[in-house]
C-alpha positions in Angstrom: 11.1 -180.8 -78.9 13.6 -181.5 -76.0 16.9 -178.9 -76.6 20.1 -180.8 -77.6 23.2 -180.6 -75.5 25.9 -180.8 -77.5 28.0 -183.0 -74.5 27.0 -185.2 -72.2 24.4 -182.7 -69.8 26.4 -182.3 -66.5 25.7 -179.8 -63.7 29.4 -178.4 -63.7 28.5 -176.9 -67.0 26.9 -173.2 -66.4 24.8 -173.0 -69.6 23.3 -176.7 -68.9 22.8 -175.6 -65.1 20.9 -171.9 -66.2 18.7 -174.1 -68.9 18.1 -177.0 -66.1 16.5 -174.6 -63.8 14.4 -172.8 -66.6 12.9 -176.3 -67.4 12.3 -177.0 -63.6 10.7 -173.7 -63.5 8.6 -174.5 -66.1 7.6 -177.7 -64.8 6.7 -175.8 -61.7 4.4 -173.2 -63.2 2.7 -176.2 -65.5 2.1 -178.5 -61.9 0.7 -174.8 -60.1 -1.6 -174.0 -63.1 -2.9 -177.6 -64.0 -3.7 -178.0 -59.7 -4.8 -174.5 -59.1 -7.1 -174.2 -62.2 -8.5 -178.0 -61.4 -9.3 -177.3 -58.0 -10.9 -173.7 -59.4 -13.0 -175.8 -61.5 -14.3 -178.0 -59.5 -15.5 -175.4 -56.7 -17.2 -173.5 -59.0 -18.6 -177.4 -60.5 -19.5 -178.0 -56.8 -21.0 -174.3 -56.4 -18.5 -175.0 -53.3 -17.5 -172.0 -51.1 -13.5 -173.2 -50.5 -12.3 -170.1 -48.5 -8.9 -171.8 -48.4 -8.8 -171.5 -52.1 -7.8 -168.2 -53.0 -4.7 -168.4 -50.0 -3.6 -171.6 -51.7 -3.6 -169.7 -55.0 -1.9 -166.7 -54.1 0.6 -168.5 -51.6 1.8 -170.5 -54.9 2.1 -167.2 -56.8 4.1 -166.3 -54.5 6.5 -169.1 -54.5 6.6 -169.2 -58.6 7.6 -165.3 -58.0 10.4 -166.1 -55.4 11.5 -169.3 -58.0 11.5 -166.7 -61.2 13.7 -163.9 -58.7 16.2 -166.8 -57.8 16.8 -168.2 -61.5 16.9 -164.8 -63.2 18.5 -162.6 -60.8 20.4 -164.4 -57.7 21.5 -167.5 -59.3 25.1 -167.7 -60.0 26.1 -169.5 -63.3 29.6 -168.5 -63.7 32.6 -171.0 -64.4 34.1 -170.1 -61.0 31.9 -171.8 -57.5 32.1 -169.0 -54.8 34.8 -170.1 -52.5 33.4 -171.2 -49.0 35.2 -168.8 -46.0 
């Protein structure tokens, strides 16, 4: 069940921004594990030898890792934008 906002959702508002990029995160990891684990299936289906395979898998690891980093340690989701210089 989708979380209720208690106001109309808008990106001004801190708590709606940190759960908007949780869900997007999720959404990534569901797109990386239903692609990756397809494309597993079907070489081992195939009895293919995809050397790209295991790069492809690892390189979107890495990505999910850099997107978990950002929304739980670098993104900002105080009241207060930085101010530009």
């Amino acid at each position: 069940m989708p979380p209720r906002w208690p106001t109309k959702p808008d990106r001004q508002d801190p708590a709606y921004r940190k759960i908007d990029d949780r869900m997007n995160f999720a959404v990534h990891v569901a797109i990386a594990a239903t692609i990756n684990s397809g494309l597993w299936f079907f070489q081992n289906l195939k009895a293919a030898n995809w050397e790209w395979l295991p790069w492809l898998t690892v390189s979107w690891i890495v990505v999910l890792l850099v997107h978990l980093i950002y929304i739980s340690a670098i993104a900002n989701y105080s009241n207060t934008p930085p101010k530009s210089t």
